[in-house]
C-alpha positions as CSV (number, residue, x, y, z in Angstrom):
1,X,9.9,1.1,-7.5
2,X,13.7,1.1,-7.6
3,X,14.0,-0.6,-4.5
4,X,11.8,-3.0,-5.1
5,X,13.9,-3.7,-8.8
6,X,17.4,-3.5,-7.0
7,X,16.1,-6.2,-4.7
8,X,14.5,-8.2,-7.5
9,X,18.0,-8.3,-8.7
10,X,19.9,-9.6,-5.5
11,X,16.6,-12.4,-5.6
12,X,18.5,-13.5,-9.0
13,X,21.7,-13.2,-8.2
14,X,21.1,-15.0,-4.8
15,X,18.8,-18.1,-6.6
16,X,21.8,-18.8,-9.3
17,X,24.2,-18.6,-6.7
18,X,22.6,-21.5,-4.7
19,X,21.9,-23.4,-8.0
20,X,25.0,-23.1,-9.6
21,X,27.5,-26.2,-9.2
22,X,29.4,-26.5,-6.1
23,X,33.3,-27.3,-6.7
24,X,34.7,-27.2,-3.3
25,X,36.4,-24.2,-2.0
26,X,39.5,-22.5,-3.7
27,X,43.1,-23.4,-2.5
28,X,44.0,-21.7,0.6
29,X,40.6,-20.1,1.1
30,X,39.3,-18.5,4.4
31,X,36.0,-18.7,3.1
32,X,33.2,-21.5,5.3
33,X,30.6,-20.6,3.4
34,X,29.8,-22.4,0.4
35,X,28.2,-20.2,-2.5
36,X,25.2,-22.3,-1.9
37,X,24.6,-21.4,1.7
38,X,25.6,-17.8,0.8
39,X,23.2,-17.3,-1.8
40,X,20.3,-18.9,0.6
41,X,21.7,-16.1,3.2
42,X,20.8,-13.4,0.6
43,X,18.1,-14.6,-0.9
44,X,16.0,-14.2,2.8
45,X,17.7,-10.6,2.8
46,X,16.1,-10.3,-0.7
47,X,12.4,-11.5,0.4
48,X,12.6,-9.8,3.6
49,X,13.5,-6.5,2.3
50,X,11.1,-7.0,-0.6
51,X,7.9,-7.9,1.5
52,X,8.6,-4.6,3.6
53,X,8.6,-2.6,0.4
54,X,5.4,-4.2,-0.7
55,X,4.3,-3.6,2.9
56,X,5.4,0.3,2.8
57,X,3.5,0.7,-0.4
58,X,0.4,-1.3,0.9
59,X,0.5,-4.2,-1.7
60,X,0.1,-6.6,1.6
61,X,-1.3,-9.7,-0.5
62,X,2.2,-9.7,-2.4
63,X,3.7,-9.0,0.7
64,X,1.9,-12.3,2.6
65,X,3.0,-14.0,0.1
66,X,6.7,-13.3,0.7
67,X,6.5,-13.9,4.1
68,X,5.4,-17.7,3.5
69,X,7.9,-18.4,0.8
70,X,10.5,-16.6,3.9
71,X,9.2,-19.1,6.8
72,X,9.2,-22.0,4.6
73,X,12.8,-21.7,3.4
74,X,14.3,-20.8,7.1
75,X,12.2,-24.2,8.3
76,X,13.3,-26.2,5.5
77,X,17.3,-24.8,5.8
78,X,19.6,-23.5,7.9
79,X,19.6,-20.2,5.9
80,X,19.5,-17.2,7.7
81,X,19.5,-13.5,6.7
82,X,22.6,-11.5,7.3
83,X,22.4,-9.0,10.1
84,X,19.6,-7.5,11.2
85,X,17.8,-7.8,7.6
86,X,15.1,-9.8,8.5
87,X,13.4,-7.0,10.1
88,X,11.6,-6.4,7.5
89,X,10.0,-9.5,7.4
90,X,8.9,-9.0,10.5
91,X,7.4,-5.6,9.9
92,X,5.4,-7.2,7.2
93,X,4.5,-10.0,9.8
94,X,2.9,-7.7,11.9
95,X,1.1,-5.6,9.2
96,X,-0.2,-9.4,7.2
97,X,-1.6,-10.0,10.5
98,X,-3.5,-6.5,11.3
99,X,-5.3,-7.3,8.1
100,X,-5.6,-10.5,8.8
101,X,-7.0,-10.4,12.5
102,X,-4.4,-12.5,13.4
103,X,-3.3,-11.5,16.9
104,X,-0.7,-14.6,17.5
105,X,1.2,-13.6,14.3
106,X,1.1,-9.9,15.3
107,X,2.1,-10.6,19.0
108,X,5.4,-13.0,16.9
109,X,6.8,-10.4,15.2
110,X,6.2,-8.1,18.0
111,X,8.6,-10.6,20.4
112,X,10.9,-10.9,17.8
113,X,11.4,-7.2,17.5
114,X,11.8,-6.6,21.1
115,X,15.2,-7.6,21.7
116,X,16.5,-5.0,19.3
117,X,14.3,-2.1,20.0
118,X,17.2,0.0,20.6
119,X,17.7,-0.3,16.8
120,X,14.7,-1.0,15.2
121,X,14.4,2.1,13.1
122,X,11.0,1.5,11.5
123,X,9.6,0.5,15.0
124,X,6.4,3.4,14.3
125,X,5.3,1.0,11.8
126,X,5.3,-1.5,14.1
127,X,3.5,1.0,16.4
128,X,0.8,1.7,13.7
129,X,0.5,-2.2,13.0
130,X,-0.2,-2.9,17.0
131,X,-3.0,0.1,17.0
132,X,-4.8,-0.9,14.2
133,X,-5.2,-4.2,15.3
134,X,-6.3,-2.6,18.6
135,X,-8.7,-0.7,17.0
136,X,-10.3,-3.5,15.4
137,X,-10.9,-5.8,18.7
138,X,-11.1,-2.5,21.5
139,X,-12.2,0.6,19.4
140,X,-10.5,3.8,18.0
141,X,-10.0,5.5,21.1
142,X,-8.2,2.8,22.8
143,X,-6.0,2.6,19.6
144,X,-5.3,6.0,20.2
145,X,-4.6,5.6,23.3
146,X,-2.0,2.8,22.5
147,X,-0.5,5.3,20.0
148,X,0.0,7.9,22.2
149,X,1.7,6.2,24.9
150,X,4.1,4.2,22.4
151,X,5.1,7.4,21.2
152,X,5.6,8.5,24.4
153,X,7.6,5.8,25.9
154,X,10.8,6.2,23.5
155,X,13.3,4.8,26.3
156,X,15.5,1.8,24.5
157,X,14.0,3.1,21.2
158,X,15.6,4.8,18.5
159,X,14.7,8.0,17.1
160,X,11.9,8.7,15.1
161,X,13.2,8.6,11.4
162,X,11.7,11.5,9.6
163,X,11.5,8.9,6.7
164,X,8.3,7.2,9.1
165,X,7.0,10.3,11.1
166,X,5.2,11.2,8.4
167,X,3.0,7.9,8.7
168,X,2.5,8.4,12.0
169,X,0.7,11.7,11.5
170,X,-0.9,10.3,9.1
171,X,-2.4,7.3,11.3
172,X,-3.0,9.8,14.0
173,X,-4.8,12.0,11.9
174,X,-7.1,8.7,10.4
175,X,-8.0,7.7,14.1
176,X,-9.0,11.4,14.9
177,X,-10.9,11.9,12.3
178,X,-12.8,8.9,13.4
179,X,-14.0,9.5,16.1
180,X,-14.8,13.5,15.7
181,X,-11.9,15.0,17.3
182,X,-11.6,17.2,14.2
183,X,-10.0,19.4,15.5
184,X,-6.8,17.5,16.3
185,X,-6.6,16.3,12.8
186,X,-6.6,20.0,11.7
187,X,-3.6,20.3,14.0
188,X,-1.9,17.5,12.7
189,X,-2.4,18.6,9.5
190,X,-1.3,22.1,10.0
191,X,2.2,20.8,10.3
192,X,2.9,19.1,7.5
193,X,3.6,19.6,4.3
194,X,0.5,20.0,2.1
195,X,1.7,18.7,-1.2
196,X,2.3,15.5,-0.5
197,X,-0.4,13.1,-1.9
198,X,-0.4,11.4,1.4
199,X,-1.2,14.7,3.6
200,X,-3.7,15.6,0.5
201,X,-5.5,12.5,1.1
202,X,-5.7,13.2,4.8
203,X,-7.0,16.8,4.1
204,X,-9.8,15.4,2.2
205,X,-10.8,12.5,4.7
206,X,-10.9,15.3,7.2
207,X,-13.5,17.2,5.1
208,X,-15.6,14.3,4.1
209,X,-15.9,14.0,8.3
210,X,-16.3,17.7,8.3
211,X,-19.6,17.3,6.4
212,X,-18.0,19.1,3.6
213,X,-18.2,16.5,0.4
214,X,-17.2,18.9,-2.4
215,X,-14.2,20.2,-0.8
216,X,-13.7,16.3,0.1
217,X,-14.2,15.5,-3.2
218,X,-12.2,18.1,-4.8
219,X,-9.4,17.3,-2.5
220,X,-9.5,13.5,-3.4
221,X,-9.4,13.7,-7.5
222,X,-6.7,16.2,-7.3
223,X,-4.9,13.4,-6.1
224,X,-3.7,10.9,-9.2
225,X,-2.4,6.9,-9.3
226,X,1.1,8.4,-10.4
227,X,3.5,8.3,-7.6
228,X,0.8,7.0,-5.2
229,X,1.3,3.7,-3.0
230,X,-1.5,1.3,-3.1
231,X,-2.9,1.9,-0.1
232,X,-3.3,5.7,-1.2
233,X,-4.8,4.3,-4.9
234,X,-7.9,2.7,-2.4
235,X,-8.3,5.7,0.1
236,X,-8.6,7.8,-3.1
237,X,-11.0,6.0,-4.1
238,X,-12.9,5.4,-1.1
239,X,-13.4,8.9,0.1
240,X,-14.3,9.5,-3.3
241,X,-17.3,7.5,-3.5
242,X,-18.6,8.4,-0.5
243,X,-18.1,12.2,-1.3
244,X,-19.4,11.7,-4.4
245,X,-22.4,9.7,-2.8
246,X,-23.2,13.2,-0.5
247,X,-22.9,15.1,-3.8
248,X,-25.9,13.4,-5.2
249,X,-24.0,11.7,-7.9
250,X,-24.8,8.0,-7.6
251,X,-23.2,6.8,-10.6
252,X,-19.7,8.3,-10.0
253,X,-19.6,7.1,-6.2
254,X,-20.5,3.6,-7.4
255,X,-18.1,2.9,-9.8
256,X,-15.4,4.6,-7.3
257,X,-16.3,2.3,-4.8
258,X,-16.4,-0.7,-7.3
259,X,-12.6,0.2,-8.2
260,X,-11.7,0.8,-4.4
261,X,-13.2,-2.9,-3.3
262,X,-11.4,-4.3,-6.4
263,X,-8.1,-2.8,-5.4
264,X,-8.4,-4.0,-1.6
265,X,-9.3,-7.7,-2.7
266,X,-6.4,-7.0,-5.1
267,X,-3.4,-6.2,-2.3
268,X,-5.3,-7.2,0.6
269,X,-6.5,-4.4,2.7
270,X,-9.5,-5.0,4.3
271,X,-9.4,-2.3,7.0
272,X,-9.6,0.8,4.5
273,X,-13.2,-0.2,5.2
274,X,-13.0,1.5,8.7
275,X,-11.5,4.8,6.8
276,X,-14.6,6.5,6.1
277,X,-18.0,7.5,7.7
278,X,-19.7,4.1,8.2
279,X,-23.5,5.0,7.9
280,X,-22.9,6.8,4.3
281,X,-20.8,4.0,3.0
282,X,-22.8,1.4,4.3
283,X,-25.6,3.1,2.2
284,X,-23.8,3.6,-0.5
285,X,-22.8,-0.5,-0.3
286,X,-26.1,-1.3,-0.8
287,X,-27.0,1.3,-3.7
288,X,-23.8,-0.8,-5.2
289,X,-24.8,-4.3,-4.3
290,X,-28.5,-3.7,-6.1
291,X,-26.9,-2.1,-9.0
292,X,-24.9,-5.1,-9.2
293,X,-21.7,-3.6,-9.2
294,X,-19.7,-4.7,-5.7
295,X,-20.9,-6.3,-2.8
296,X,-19.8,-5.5,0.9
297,X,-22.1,-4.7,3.2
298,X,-21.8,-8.1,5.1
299,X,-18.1,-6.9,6.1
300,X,-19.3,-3.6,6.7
301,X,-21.7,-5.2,9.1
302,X,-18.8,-7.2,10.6
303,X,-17.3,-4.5,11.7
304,X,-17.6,-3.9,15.5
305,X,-19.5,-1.3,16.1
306,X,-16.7,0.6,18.5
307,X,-14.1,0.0,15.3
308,X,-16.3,2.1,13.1
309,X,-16.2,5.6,11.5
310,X,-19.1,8.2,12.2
311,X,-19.7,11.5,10.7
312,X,-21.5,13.8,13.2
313,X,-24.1,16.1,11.8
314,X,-23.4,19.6,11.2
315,X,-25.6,22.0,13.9
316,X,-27.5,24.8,12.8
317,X,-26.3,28.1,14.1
318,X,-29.0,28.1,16.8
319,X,-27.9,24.9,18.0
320,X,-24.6,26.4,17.9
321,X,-25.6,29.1,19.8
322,X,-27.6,27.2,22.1
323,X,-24.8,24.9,22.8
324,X,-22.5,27.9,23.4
325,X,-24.8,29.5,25.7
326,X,-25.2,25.9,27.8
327,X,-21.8,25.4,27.9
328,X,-20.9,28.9,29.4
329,X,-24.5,28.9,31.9
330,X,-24.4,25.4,32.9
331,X,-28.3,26.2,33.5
332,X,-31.2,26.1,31.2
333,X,-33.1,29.2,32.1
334,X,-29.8,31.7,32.4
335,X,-28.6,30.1,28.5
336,X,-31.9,31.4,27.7
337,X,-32.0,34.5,29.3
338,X,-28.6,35.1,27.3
339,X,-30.2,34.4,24.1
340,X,-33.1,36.0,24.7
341,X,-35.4,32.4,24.5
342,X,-37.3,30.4,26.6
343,X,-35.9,27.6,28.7
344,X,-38.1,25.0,27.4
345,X,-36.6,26.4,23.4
346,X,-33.1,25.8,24.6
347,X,-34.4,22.6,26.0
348,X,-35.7,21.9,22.0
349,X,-32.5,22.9,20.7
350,X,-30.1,20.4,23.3
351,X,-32.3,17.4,22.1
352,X,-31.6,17.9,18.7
353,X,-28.2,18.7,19.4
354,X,-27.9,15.8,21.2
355,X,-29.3,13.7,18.4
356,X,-27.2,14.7,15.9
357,X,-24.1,14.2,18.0
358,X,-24.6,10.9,19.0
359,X,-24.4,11.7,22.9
360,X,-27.1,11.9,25.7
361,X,-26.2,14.6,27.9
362,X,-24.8,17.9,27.8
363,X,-21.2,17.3,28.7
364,X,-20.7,14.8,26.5
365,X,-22.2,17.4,23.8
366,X,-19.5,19.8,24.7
367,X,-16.4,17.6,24.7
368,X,-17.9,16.3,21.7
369,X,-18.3,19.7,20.1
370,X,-14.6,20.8,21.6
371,X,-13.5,17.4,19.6
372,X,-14.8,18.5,16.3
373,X,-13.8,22.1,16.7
374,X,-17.0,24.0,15.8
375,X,-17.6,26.0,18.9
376,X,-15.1,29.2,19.7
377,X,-13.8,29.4,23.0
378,X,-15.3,26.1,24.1
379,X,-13.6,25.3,27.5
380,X,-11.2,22.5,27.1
381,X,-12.2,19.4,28.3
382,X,-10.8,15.7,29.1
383,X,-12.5,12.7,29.7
């Protein structure tokens, strides 16, 4: 908020500057730069900066919109912002566009970045922006994977500022989550502070994946507007309705995800739709569009289906057991010796595990199941 009034104020002073009257220079002036041309200088510093606050705090509509009035004043002048201050522009350029599905506009400001990697200090948000448009055309674990490696390959990069690392964890945490690997996202989460609202939020995402919606929900109301960006103002709201929707409270989780899809009309942020389990907000959507109270489940159903969020079903503690046994045995009648059943029981048990997985064969059971961290001493495993 302070940022974004300081830079308000060089706006201001930048604008009267170019519209005051121009008198000529003053005798025996160095000075080449009228106050005109000096104030057009500033005033791009001004929008540039200001569209990558909006873009930090996850107002992106406001922050599209500063990236127009930017473009159309550098093709209409010969203004151009001092230094290296129209990164931030850029930043937003590449974040306007993840939202947008734009991949030219993303792949633009990606180009333009590139020649000053070396001292691109918020380059992870580029990183993030790049992934999560990844995500939406290849799938979550290929944004991962382009993650990973860009945090990885930090030669000609600068230093990760602790002022950004904390988004990244954040974004790695989201993908995990999304895909099962629960386990990593406990990980993550283990390592950061826990009282910040945007670790609380992840704490309580992880949950809802967990299966566990009152600790989810819990998590999420604890969590208030004050102090929050907008981007946390949605997810609060989103993993709230859909916890609230596995609590058996209908009313509460429709009117949270009324306010959640009036907020991401409001700054723009049409992917929060991909941050919770898909098949329970998709139902929920329609319990909201027949009450009348929001309707998205045509962009739900838009979604590709390798972009989207499940939530595995929890296993009883046979199937745990079961699965255990398999993955120890690797044979069907020895798993069954060990837990003193038949073959053609643990055979029962492997379907249903199976099922409620999402998978179709053992190994890809226990990798899942190593992913989601709810066997002991499952052998690690890679794909």
């Amino acid at each position: 908020g302070r940022a974004r009034r300081n830079l308000k104020r060089l706006r201001r002073r930048s604008e009267r500057k170019m519209s005051t009257p121009w008198h000529g220079f003053p005798h025996a002036s160095t000075r080449t730069v009228t106050d005109a041309e000096s104030g057009g200088n500033w005033l791009l510093a001004a929008l540039s900066e200001l569209a990558f606050t909006d873009t930090i705090d996850g107002h992106i509509r406001r922050a599209g919109e500063l990236v127009h009035e930017y473009d159309e004043i550098v093709a209409s002048t010969t203004a151009k912002a001092p230094g290296i201050s129209w990164v931030g522009i850029e930043i937003a350029r590449a974040h306007l566009a993840q939202e947008s599905r734009d991949p030219a506009s993303l792949a633009l400001a990606v180009d333009r970045l590139a020649p000053i990697a070396d001292r691109l200090e918020p380059w992870p948000l580029l990183l993030i922006a790049e992934a999560a448009s990844i995500r939406d055309t290849r799938g979550t674990e290929f944004a991962l994977a382009h993650l990973a490696s860009g945090l990885e390959d930090t030669e000609g990069r600068a230093p990760i500022p602790k002022a950004w690392f904390k988004y990244v964890v954040n974004f790695e945490a989201v993908l995990n989550s999304s895909i099962g690997n629960l386990a990593r996202s406990e990980e993550l989460l283990s390592e950061v502070p826990a009282d910040e609202a945007i670790f609380r939020l992840e704490r309580a995402r992880l949950a809802l994946f967990s299966g566990n919606d009152v600790d989810a929900l819990l998590i999420a109301q604890s969590v208030g507007d004050p102090g929050a960006t907008k981007r946390q103002r949605v997810d609060r709201r989103m993993i709230t309705a859909v916890a609230a929707w596995g609590c058996d409270r209908p009313t509460d989780a429709i009117n949270s995800l009324a306010l959640a899809v009036a907020l991401i009309d409001k700054y723009f942020l049409p992917a929060m739709l991909v941050s919770v389990p898909f098949e329970q907000l998709r139902e929920l959507a329609v319990a909201a569009r027949d009450a009348g109270a929001c309707d998205i489940v045509d962009a739900l159903d838009a979604i590709p289906e390798k972009s989207r969020a499940y939530r595995y079903e929890q296993l009883t503690e046979m199937e745990l057991r079961t699965l255990a046994a398999i993955s120890e045995h690797r044979n069907a009648n020895q798993a069954a010796a060990s837990l003193f059943i038949t073959a053609g029981t643990v055979k029962k048990h492997l379907a249903a595990v199976y099922k409620k997985l999402g998978v179709r064969d053992r190994d890809a059971a226990i990798l899942r199941a190593g992913r989601m961290g709810i066997l002991d001493g499952l052998p690690e495993q890679t794909d």
